[in-house]
N, C-alpha and C positions, 0 to 999 in steps of 0.2 A: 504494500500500500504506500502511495506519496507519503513523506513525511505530514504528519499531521492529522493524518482520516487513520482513527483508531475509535473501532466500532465495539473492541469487547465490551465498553463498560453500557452501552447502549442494549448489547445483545443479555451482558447480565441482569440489569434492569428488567428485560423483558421476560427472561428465565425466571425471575421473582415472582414480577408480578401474574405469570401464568399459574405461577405455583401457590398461588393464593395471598400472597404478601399485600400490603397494603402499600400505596408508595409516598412516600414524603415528599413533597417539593421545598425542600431545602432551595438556599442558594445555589450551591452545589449542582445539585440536580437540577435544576433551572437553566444554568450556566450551559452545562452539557448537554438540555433538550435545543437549546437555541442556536446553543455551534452545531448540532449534530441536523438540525433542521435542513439549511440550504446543502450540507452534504447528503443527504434523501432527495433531493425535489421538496420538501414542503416549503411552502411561502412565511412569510412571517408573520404575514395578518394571519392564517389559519395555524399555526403554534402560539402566537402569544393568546389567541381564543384558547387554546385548547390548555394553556398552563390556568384558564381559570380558579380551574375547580382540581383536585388531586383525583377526582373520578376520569375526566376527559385529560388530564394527565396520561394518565393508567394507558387509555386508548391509542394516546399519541404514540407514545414509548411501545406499543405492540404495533403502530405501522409503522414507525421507523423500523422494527426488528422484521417487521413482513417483507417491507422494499429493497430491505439488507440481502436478507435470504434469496426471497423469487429472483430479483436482480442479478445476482449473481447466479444462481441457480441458471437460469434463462440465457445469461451471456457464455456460460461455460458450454451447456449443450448448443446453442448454437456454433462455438466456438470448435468443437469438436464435427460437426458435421458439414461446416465450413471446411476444416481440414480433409476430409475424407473425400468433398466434391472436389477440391482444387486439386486433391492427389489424383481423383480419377478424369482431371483435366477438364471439369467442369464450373468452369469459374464463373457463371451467369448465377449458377445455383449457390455457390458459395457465396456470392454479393448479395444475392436473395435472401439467404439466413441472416446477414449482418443487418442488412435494410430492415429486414421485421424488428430484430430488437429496436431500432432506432425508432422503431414507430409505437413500441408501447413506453421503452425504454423512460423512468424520470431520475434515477438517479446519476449524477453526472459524471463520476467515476467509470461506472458503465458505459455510460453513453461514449465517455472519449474513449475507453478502449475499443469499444464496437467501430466508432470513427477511424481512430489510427488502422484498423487492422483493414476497412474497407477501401481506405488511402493505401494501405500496402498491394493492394490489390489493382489499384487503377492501371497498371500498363500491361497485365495481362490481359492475354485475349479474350 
């Protein structure tokens, strides 16, 4: 990961609070849902709504952990089946898998990897 996008303390939060935990909006935790925000896609009007209340806290911090997962989830296997077209010299279909991500794709880590790898691909045929 770039220096800086460090998601475990976001993904243990979420591990808690699944696990029935209650979750505190300390500073702390405040801090880390608002930097951790524009690294998911969310906006900032809809987190600093959602730090209202420590209930739609709770919800935030489980889509940040959903966008973490699928996200990456979603780029790996496309990433791999990209490899497998481009090996069997089919590189239309291999830009096609990256293009889908980019089309549901909101976290931006994701996104620029899907990008760089679809740029690595432009002078093939």
């Amino acid at each position: 990961m770039p220096d800086g996008l460090d998601w475990a303390p976001v993904r243990d939060l979420a591990r808690r609070v699944r696990n029935g935990e209650r979750l505190t909006l300390t500073d702390d935790v405040r801090a880390l849902l608002e930097r951790t925000a524009s690294e998911v896609g969310m906006s900032k009007a809809d987190t600093a709504s959602a730090l209202a209340s420590a209930a739609t806290a709770e919800a935030l911090v489980l889509e940040f952990a959903r966008r973490i997962k699928e996200g990456s989830d979603r780029l790996m296997d496309a990433l791999h089946r990209a490899k497998r077209f481009r090996l069997a010299g089919d590189f239309d279909r291999a830009r096609q898998e990256l293009r889908e991500v980019l089309a549901v794709e909101v976290v931006p880590h994701y996104r620029e990897i899907a990008e760089g790898q679809l740029e690595n691909m432009a002078d093939e045929p």
